[in-house]
C-alpha positions in Angstrom: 33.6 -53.1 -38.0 37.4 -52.8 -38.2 37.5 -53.8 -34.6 35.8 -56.7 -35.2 38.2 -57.8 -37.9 41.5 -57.0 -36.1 40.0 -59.5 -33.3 39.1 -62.1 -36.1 42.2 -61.6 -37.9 44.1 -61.8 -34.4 42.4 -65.1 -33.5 43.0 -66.9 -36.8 46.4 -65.2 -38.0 49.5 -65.8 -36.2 52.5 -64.9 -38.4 53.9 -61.5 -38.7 53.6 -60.5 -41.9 51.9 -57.3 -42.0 51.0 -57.4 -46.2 49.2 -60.9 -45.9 47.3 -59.5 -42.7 46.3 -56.8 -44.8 44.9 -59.2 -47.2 43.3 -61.2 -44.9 41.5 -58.5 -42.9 40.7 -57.1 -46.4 38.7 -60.5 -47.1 37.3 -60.4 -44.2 36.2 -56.2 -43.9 34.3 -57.6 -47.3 32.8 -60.4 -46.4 31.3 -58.7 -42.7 30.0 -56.5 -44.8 28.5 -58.3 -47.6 27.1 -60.7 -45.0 25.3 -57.8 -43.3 23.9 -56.9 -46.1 22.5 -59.8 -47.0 21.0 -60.8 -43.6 19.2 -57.1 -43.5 17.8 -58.0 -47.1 16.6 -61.6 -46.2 15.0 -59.8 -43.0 12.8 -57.6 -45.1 12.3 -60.2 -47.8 10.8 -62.2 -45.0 8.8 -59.0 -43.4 7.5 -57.9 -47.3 7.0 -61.9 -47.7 9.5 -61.7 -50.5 12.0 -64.5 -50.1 12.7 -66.0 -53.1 11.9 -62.6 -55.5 14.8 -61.1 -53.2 17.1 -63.9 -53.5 16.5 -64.3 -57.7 16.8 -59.7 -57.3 20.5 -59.8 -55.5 21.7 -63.4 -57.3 20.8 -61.2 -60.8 22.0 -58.1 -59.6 25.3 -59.1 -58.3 26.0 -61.3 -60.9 25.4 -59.0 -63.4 27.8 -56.1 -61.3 30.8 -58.6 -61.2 30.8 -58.1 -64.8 29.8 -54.5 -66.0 31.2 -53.1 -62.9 29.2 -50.6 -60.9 29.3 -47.6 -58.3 31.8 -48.0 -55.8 31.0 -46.1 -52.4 34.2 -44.9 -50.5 33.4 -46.9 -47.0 31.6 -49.9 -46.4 28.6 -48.0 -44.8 27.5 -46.0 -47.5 28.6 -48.9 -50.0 25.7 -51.0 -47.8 23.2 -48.0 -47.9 23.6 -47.6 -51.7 23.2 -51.1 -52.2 20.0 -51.2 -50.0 18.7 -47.9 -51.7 18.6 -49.8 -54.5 17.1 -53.1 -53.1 14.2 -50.1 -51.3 13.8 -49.4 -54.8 13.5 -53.0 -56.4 10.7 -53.9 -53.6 8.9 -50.3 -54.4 9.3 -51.5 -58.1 8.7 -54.9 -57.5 5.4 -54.5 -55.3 4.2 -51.7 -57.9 4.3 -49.4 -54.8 5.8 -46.7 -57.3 3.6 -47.6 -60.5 5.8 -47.6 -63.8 3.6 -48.8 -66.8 4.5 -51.5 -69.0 5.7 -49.7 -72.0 7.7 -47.5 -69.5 9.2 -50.8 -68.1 9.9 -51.7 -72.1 11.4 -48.6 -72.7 13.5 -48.2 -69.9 14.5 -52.4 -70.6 15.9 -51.8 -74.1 17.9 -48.3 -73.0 19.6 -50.3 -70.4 20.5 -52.8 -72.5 21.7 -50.8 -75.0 23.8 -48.3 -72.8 25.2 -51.9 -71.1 26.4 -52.7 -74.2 28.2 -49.5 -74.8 29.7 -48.9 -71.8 30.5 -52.5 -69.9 33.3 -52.9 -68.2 33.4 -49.7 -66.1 36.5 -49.8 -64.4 37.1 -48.0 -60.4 39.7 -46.3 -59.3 40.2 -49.6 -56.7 40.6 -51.9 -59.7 41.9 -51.1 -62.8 41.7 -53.2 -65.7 44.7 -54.8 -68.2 43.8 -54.8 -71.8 43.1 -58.8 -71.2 41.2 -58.2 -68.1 38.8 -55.5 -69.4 38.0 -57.9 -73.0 37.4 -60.5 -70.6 35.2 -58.6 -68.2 33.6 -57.2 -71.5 32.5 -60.7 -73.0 31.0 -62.1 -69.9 29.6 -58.8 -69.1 27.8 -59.2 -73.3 26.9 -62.5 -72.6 25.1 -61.9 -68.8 23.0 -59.3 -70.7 22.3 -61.5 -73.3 21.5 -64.4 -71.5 19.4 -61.7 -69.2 17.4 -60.4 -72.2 16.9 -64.3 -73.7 15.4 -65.0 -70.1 13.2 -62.2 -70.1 12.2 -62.9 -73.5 11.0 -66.4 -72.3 9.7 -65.2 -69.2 7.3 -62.9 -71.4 6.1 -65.4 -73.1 5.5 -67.8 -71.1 3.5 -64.7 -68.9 5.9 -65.2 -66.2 6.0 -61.4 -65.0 7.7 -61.9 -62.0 11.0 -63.1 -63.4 10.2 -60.6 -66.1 9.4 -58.0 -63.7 12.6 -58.8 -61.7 15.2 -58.8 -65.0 13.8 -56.0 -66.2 14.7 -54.1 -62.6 18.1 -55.5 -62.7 19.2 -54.4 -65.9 17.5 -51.0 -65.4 19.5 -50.3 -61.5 22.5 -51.7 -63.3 22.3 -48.9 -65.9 21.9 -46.2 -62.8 24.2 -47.8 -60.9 26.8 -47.0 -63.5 25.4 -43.7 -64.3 26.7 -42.7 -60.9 30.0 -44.8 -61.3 30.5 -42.5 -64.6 29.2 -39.3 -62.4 32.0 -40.3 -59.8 34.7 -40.6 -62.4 33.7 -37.6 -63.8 32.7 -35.0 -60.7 36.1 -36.7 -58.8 34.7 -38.9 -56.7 31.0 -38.6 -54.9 
């Protein structure tokens, strides 16, 4: 992949500066990868016939992520594998391929939220966090869950399970996903 950006950045970047090339083949190293990602997750929402539970599952999840922060792998490969480990688990979830019963689902639901709301931001090492930053970050991390939790609320019921089904998912990989960003702090890096 870094070759592929150094040509990029080559053919679009003609100055000298070597900080703003940095920068740009930054932007770029990010969005390869995120595009990658995205394009192997719309291929198996289209082989599981998942489309648009996929799309509402990665709008959710990443928006949610932005805010609360979340594990950060240390290269862009294993950032994608984690990130499709957890979509493999969504589907598995989703599809009731690994059955979790409702009051399970519940349970699980109203820890996450709760642990969210104790622990959002978490910062990374890559991005650290002013006072201003961090309350920011904090707020609109408190009012994604809330909004979250009013949706699923709805979605209940009004018996829509899948939005329900899909919420309930988010918030609960969210909470793991910063389990291991804690672990990571914590054991020094994974």
């Amino acid at each position: 992949m870094n070759e592929i950006v150094k040509r990029i950045s080559n053919q679009i970047w003609f100055e000298k500066n070597d900080e703003e090339r940095k920068i740009l083949e930054y932007g770029l190293r990010i969005t390869l990868s995120e595009f990658i990602n995205n394009l192997i997750i719309l291929i198996i929402a289209f082989i599981t016939r998942s489309v648009l539970e996929s799309i509402l599952y990665v709008i959710t999840f990443d928006f949610l992520r932005q805010y609360s922060g979340s594990y950060h792998a240390k290269t862009y490969i294993s950032c994608g594998i984690t990130y499709l480990v957890f979509y493999g688990v969504f589907l598995l979830l989703f599809f009731n391929i690994l059955t979790v019963s409702h009051n399970i689902y519940s349970l699980l639901t109203c820890i996450s939220i709760l642990f969210l709301f104790l622990v959002i931001p978490v910062e990374n090492k890559n991005h650290r966090l002013s006072n201003r930053e961090f309350r920011i970050f904090q707020i609109k991390g408190y009012s994604t869950v809330i909004l979250y939790l009013i949706i699923l609320s709805i979605s209940k019921l009004y018996n829509n399970w899948i939005i329900a089904k899909i919420i309930s998912i988010v918030l609960i990989e969210t909470m793991f996903s910063i389990i291991l960003a804690l672990f990571e702090v914590k054991l020094g890096g994974i």
